[in-house]
C-alpha positions in Angstrom: -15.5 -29.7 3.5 -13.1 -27.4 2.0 -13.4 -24.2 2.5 -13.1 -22.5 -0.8 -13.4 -18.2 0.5 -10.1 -19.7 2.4 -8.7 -21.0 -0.2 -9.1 -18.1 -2.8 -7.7 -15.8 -0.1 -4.4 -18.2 0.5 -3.5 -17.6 -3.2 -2.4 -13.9 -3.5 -0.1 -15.2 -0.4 1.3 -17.9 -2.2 2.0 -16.2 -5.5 3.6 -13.3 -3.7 6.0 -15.7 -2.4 6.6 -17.3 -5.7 7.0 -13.9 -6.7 9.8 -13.2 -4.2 11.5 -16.3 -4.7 11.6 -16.1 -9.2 12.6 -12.3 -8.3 15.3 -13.3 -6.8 17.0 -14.6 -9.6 15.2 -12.6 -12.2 18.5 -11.6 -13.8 17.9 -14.2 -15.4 15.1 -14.3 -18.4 13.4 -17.9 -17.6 12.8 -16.9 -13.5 11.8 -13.2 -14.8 9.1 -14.9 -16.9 8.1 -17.1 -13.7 8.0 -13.7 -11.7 6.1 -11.6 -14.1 3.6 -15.2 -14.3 3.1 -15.2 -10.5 2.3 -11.6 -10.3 -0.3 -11.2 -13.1 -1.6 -13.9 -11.2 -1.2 -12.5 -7.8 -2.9 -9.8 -8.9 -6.3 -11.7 -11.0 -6.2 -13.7 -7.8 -6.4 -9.7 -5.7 -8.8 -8.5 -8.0 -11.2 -11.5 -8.1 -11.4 -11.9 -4.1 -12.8 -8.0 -4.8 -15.1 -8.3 -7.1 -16.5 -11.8 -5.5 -16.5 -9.1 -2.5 -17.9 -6.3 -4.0 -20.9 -8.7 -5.4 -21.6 -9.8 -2.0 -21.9 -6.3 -0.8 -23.4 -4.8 -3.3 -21.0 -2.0 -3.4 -17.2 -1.1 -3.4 -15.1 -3.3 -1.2 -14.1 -0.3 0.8 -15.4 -0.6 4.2 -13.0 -2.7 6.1 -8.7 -3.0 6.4 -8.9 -6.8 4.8 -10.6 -5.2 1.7 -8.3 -1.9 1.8 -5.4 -4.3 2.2 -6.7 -6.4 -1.0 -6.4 -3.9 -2.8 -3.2 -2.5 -1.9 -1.9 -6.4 -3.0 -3.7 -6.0 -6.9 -1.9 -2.3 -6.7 1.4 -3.5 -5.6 1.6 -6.8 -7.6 1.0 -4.1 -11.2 4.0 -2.6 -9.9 5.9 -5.3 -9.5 5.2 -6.0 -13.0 6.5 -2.8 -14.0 9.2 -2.6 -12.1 10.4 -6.3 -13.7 9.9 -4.9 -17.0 11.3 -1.4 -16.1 14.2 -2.4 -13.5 16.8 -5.5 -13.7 17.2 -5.1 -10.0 16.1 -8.6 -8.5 16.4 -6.9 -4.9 13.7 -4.2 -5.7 11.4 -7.3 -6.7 12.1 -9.3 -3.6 11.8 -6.6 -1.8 8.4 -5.5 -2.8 7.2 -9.0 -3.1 7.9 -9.7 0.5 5.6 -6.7 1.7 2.9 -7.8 -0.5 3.5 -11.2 1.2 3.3 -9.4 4.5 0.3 -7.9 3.5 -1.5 -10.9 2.2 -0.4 -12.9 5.4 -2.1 -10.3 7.5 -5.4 -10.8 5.5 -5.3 -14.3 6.0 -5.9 -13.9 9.7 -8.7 -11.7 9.4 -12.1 -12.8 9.7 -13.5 -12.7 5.8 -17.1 -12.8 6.6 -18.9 -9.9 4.9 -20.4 -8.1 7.2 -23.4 -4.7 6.7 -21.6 -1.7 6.2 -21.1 0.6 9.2 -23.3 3.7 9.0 -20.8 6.3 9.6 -19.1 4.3 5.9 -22.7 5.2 3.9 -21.6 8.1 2.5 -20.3 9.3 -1.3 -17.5 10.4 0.0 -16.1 7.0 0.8 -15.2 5.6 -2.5 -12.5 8.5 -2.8 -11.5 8.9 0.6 -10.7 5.6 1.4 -9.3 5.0 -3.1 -7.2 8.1 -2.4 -5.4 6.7 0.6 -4.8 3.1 -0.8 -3.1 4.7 -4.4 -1.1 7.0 -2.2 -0.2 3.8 0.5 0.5 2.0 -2.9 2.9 4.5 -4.5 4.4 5.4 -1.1 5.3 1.5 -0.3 7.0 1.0 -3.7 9.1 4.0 -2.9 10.0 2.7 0.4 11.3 -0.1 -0.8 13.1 1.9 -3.5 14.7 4.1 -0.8 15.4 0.7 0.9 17.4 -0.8 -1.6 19.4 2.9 -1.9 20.5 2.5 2.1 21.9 -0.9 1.5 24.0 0.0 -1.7 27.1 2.4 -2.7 26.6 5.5 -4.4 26.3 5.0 -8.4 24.5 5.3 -11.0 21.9 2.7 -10.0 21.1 4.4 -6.8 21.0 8.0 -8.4 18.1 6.3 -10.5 16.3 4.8 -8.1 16.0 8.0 -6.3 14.6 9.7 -9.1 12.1 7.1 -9.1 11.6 7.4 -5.1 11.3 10.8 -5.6 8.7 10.8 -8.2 6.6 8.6 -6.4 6.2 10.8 -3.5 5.3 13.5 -5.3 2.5 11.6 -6.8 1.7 10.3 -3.1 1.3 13.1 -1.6 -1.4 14.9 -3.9 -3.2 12.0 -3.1 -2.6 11.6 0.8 -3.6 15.4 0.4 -7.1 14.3 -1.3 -7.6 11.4 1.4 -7.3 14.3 4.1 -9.7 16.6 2.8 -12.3 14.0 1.5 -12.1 12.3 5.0 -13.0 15.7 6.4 -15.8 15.9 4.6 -16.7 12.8 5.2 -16.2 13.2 9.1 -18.4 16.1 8.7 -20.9 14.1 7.2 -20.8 11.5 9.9 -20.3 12.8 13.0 -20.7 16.0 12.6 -17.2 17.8 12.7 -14.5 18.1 10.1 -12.1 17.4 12.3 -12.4 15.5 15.9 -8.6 15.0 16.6 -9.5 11.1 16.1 -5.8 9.3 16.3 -6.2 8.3 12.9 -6.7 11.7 11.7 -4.0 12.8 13.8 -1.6 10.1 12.6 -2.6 10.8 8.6 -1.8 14.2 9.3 1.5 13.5 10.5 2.6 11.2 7.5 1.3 13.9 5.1 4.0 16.5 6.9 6.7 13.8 7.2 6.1 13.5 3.6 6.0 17.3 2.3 9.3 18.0 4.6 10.6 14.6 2.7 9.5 16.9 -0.5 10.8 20.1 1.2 14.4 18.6 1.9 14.9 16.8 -1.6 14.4 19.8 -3.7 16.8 21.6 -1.5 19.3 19.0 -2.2 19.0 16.1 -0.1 19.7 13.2 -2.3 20.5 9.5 -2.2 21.0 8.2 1.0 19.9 11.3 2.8 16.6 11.2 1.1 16.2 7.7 1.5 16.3 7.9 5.6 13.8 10.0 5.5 11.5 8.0 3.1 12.2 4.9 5.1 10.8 6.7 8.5 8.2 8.5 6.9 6.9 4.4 5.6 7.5 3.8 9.1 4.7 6.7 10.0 2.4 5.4 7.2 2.5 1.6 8.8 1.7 2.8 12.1 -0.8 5.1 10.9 -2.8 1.9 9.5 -2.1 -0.8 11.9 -0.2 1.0 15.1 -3.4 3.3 15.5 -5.9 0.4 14.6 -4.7 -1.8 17.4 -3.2 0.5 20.0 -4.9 4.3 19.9 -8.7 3.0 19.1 -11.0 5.7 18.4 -13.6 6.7 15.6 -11.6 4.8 13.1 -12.1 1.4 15.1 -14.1 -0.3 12.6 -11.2 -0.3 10.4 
């Protein structure tokens, strides 16, 4: 029998990769079409796992890392339709499409049963919480890739405007990370009774938020292109390990994720 739940979650995998591959040559206006096709489809095929989801539950798919990561891939694949429309950088495309392809790979392995909500999730505070963090992981991956794409390239015009752009997007990610700290502290309140409990994951989402405001900190002083794009790259690397590092290796009240 075929298993259909599979299936449907094999798709957003797929059309990343076909995404990737028509990016690659998207200079071109016939693969550009095929890469702005696969990603409006990549990112139906992201929204209705989520709302199959989300009728299943009953609520907002918001209680588990496959759902958070599902809709990081809807998130990611809108940007990668703007940035096709905005940018005629096939590498920014690739780039972006391989991490949704990473991320889409990853919810492939996970078990997609839907299971009760945890009780420490039943709160009102979890919608923004847990919304905040995956706009601000959304805005913060695009700009890694940006600053990505900066490292590998000389100094021109392209790379001053893709640092703009980089920069921009942290400054829109951080509000939010900022929001996803203080609603998760109220939230923590809520359910276990303290605001803050030194949890790794609270620990580790504190840390990106400061990676990120010295990122801030250092680019209105002056750092620019390459500089700024170091910087961005580890402070991605603190927002990865933040989700997955502490998931698997520093359990703790967060382990349901």
């Amino acid at each position: 029998m075929i298993n259909w739940q599979h299936l449907l979650m094999t798709a957003p995998l797929v059309l990343a990769i076909c995404t990737a591959l028509a990016g690659a040559a998207s200079a071109k206006k016939t693969a550009q079409t095929l890469a702005r096709v696969a990603a409006v489809l990549g990112f139906l095929c992201s929204a209705g796992i989520l709302v199959l989801r989300g009728v299943q539950m009953k609520h907002l798919p918001l209680s588990s890392g496959l759902d958070f990561s599902l809709w990081l891939c809807a998130v990611l694949f809108l940007f990668t339709i703007f940035l096709l429309a905005k940018l005629r950088m096939p590498l920014v495309v690739v780039l972006l499409s391989i991490m949704i392809a990473i991320l889409a790979a990853w919810v492939l392995s996970q078990n997609h049963e839907v299971a009760p909500m945890a009780p420490a999730l039943r709160s009102p505070w979890l919608s923004v919480h847990v919304l905040s963090a995956m706009l601000s992981y959304s805005v913060l991956t695009v700009s890694f890739v940006l600053s990505l794409v900066i490292a590998t390239r000389k100094v021109d015009k392209n790379t001053d405007r893709l640092d703009d752009w980089a920069y921009r997007l942290v400054l829109l990610g951080l509000p939010l990370l900022t929001v996803m700290l203080v609603t998760g502290s109220i939230w923590a309140e809520y359910a276990w009774g303290s605001y803050w409990s030194w949890d790794w994951k609270e620990v580790w989402a504190l840390v990106t938020w400061l990676v990120y405001a010295l990122y801030l900190h250092l680019r209105v002083g002056g750092w620019r292109n390459k500089q700024a794009a170091y910087l961005n790259i580890l402070g991605f690397a603190v927002v990865v390990f933040t989700f997955f590092g502490v998931s698997y290796l520093l359990p703790g009240l967060h382990s349901y994720l």
